[in-house]
MARLUM-541230 format. One line per 2 residues: number of its first residue (from 0); their letters; for each residue x negated, y negated, z negated of C-alpha. Coordinates in pm, 1 decimal. Each point is the difference from the previous one (the first is absolute). Layout:
BEGIN
NUM	a	X,Y,Z; ...
REM end
This chain:
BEGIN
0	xx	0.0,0.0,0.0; -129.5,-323.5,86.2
2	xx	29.6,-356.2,-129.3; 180.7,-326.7,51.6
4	xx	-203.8,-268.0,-10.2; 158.2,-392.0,-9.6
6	xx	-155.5,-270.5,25.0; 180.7,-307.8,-113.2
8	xx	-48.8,-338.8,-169.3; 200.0,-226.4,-213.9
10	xx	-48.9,-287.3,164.5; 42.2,-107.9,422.0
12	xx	-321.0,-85.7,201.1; -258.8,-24.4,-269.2
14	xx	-137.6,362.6,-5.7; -35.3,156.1,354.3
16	xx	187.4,290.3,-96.6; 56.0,143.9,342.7
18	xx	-334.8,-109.5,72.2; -128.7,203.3,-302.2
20	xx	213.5,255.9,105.0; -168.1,1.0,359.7
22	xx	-345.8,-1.6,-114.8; 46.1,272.0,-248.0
24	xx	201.3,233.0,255.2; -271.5,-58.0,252.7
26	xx	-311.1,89.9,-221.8; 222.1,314.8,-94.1
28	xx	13.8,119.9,367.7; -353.4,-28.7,50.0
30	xx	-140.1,92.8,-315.6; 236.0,270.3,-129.3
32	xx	147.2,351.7,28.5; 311.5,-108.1,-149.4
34	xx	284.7,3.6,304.8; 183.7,-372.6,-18.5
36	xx	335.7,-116.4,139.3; 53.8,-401.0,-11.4
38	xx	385.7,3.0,-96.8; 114.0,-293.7,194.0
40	xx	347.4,20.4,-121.6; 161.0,-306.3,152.3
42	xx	-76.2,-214.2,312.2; -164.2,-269.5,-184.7
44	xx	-210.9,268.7,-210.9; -82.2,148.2,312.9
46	xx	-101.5,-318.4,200.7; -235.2,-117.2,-286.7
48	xx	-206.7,333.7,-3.2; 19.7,59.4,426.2
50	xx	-183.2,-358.3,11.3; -320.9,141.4,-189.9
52	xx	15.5,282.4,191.4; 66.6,-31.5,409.3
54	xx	-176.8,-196.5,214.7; 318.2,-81.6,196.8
56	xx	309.7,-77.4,-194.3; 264.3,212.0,10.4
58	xx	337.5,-128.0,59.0; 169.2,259.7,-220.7
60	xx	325.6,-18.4,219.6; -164.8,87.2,356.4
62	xx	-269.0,264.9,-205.9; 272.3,169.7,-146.1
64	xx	290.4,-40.9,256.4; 89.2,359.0,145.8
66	xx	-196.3,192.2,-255.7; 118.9,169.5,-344.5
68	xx	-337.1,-114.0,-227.4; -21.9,-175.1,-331.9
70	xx	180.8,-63.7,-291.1; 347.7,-12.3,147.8
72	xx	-89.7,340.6,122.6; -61.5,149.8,-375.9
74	xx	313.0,-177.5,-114.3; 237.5,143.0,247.3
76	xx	-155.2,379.5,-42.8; -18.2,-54.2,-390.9
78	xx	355.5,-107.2,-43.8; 84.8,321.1,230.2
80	xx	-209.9,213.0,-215.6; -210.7,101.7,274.3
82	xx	-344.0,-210.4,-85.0; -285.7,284.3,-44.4
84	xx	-324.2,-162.9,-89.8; -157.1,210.3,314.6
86	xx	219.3,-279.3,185.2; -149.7,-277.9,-103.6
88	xx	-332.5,-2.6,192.4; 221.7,-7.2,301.4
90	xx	165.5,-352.5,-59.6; -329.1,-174.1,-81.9
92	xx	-273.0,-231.5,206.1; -318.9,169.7,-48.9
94	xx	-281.4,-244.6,-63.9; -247.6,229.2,-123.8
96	xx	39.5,362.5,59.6; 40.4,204.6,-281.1
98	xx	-56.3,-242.7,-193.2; 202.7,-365.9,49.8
100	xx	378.6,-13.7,128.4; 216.7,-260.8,-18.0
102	xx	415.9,38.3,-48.3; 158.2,-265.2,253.9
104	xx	271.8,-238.7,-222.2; 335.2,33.7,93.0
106	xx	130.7,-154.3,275.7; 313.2,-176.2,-212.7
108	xx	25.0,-260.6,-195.1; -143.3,-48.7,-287.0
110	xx	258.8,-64.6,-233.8; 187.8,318.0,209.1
112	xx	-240.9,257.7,1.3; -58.1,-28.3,-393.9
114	xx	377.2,-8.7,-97.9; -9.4,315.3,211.1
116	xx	-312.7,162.6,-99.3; 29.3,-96.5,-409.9
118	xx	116.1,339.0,-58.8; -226.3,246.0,203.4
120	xx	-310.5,-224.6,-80.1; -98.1,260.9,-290.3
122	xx	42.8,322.5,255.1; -168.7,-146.9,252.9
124	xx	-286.8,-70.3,-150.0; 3.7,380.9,-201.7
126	xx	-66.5,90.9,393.7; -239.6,-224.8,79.5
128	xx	-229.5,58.9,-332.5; 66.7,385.0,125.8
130	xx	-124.6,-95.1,320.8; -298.7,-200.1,-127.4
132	xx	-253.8,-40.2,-197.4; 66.8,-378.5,-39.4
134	xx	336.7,-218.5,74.2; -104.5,-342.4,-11.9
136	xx	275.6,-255.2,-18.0; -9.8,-428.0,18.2
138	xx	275.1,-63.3,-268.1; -56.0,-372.7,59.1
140	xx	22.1,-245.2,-273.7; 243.2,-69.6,-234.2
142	xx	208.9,187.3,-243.0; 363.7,-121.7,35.8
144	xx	126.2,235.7,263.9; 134.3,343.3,-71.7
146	xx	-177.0,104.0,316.7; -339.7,-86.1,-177.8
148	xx	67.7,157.2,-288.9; 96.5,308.4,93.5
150	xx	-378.9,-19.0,163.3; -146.5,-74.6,-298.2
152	xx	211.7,299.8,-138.3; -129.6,223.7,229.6
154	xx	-359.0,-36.2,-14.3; -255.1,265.6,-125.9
156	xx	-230.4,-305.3,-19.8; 22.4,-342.1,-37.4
158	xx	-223.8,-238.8,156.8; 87.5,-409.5,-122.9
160	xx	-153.2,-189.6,243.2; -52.6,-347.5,-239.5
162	xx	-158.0,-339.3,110.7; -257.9,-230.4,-236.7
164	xx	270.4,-180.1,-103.5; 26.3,-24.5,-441.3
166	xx	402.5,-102.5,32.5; 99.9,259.6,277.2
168	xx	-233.7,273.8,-234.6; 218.7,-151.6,-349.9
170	xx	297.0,48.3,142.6; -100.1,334.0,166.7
172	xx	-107.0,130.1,-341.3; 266.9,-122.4,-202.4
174	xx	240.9,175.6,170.6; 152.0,208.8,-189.7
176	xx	144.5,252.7,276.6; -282.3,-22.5,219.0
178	xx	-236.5,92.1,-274.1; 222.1,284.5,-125.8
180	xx	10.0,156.5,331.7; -417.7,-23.0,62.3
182	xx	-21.2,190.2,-401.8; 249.5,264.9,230.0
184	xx	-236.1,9.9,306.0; -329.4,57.4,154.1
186	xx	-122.4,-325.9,88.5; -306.4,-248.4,128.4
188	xx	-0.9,-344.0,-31.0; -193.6,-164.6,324.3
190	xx	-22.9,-406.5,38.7; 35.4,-37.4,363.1
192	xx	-144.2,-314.3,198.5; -247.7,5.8,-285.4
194	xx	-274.3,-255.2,-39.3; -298.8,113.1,-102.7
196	xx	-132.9,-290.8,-67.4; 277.4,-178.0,-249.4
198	xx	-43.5,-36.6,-404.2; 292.6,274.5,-34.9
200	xx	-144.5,284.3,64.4; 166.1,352.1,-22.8
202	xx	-91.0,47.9,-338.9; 16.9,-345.8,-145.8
204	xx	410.0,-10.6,137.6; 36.9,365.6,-132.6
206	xx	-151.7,-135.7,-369.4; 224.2,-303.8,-0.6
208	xx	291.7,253.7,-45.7; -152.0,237.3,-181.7
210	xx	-11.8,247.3,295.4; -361.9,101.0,38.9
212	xx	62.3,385.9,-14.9; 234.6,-43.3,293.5
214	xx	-128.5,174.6,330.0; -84.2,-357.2,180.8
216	xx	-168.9,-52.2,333.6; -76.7,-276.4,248.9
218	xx	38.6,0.4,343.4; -138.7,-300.0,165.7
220	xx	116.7,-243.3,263.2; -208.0,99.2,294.9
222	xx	28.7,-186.3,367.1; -137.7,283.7,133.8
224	xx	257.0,240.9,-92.8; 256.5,-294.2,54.8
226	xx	-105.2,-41.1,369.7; 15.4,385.6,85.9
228	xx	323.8,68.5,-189.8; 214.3,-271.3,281.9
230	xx	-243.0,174.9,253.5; 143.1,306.8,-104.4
232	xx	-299.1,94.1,-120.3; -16.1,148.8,-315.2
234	xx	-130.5,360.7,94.8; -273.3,-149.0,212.7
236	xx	-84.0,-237.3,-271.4; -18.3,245.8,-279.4
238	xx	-215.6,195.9,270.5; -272.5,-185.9,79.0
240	xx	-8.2,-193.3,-395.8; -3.7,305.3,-206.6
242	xx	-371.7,100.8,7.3; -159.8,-388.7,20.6
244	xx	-257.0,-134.6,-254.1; 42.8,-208.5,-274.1
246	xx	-126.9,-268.5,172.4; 302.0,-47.1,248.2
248	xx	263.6,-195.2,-11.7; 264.3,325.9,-16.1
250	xx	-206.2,170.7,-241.9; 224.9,-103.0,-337.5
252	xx	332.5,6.5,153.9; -56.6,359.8,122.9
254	xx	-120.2,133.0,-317.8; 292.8,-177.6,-215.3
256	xx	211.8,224.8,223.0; -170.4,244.6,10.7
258	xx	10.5,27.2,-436.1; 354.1,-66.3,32.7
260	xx	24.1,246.3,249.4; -170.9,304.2,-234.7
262	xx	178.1,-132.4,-307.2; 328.8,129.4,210.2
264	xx	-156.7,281.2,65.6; -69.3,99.2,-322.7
266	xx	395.7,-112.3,-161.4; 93.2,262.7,280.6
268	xx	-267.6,303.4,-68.0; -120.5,24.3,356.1
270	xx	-270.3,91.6,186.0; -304.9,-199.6,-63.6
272	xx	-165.0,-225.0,306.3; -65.7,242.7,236.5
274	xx	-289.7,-229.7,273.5; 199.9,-188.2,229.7
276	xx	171.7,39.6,323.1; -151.7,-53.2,367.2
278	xx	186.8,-279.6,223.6; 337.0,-30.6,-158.3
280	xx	262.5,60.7,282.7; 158.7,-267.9,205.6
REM end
């Protein structure tokens, strides 16, 4: 049985938590035995992890148009009780073989695929975790939607993507649900967009709370990474960045992934980094 991973922040646009999610999801494929599915569960999910991905944007409409793939696919079998998690592969874009696929979002609405899919969320993701290793999941920002919750509900492990922000990180830790549901849960704490230069560092935020035993990490705003993720990039990027030298300008950003990246391994009891993968697919 495999695990649900979701990645999600309390706050909009300060943490980069799709483009934590991308970075970590990426380094997975190429450094890990661990099979990976990127659950794009709606169309906006799904357009914010294609972009890191595909060199070419998809127009989900015209990719999908004729074809029985994605999410919408797993809904309409689960709700007929015919989902087996042997399926699953089939309705998937590979982008690493073996390794990397990614679940197109549904082609509805928003608002109307989640009224629909609210109540076969929890068996569709029993067959995906059957199906893989690792279900990774962008459950946005935010924690005022049912929708969300029932994410956060789901998840084997946690990971709070935070900013350096003291009054976003009081709030965060003062509430009282929030906090009762991470004592429940698995769960990393990762301050996205990070500046590694600023007075509040990981562990001088984490005192001001009393938090220092919390599982904390930094991932760093990197143009690099930036620039190849609306390339469509991110494989490539994580490709030729992963075995550079401290001296270059890549070198910290990949290796806060890449601890953020084993720390997830090692919540899930998986198979330890196993040397890399040659060209990722394209």
């Amino acid at each position: 049985m495999g695990h649900t991973i979701v990645f999600w922040s309390p706050v909009s646009g300060q943490a980069g938590t799709t483009s934590n999610l991308t970075a970590v999801a990426a380094l997975l494929g190429l450094e890990y035995t661990a099979r990976t599915v990127l659950f794009g569960h709606t169309a906006s999910s799904f357009a914010a992890l294609e972009q890191g991905f595909t060199r070419t944007s998809w127009q989900q409409g015209d990719l999908l148009s004729g074809t029985d793939m994605g999410v919408d696919a797993l809904l309409r079998l689960v709700q007929n009780q015919k989902l087996q998690p042997s399926m699953i592969y089939n309705y998937t874009l590979p982008l690493l073989r073996d390794r990397l696929d990614m679940l197109p979002g549904s082609q509805r609405t928003d608002e109307s695929f989640i009224l629909t899919a609210m109540p076969w969320l929890t068996a569709m993701l029993d067959m995906a975790k059957r199906a893989y290793d690792l279900v990774l999941v962008d459950g946005g920002c935010g924690a005022r939607s049912a929708w969300t919750t029932k994410l956060l509900q789901e998840a084997d492990v946690l990971v709070i993507c935070l900013p350096q922000n003291k009054q976003v990180l009081q709030q965060f830790f003062r509430h009282a649900s929030l906090q009762e549901l991470l004592q429940s849960k698995k769960h990393l704490l990762v301050f996205g967009q990070y500046d590694r230069h600023s007075t509040w560092t990981v562990k001088n935020l984490l005192r001001q709370f009393g938090k220092q035993r919390e599982a904390a990490y930094p991932m760093s705003y990197n143009t690099g990474w930036l620039d190849a993720r609306q390339l469509g990039d991110g494989l490539r990027y994580f490709f030729r960045n992963r075995q550079v030298g401290k001296a270059h300008e890549n070198f910290n950003y990949v290796q806060e992934v890449r601890k953020v990246t084993q720390a997830l391994i090692k919540e899930c009891g998986l198979q330890p980094f196993f040397g890399g993968r040659e060209e990722p697919d394209q």
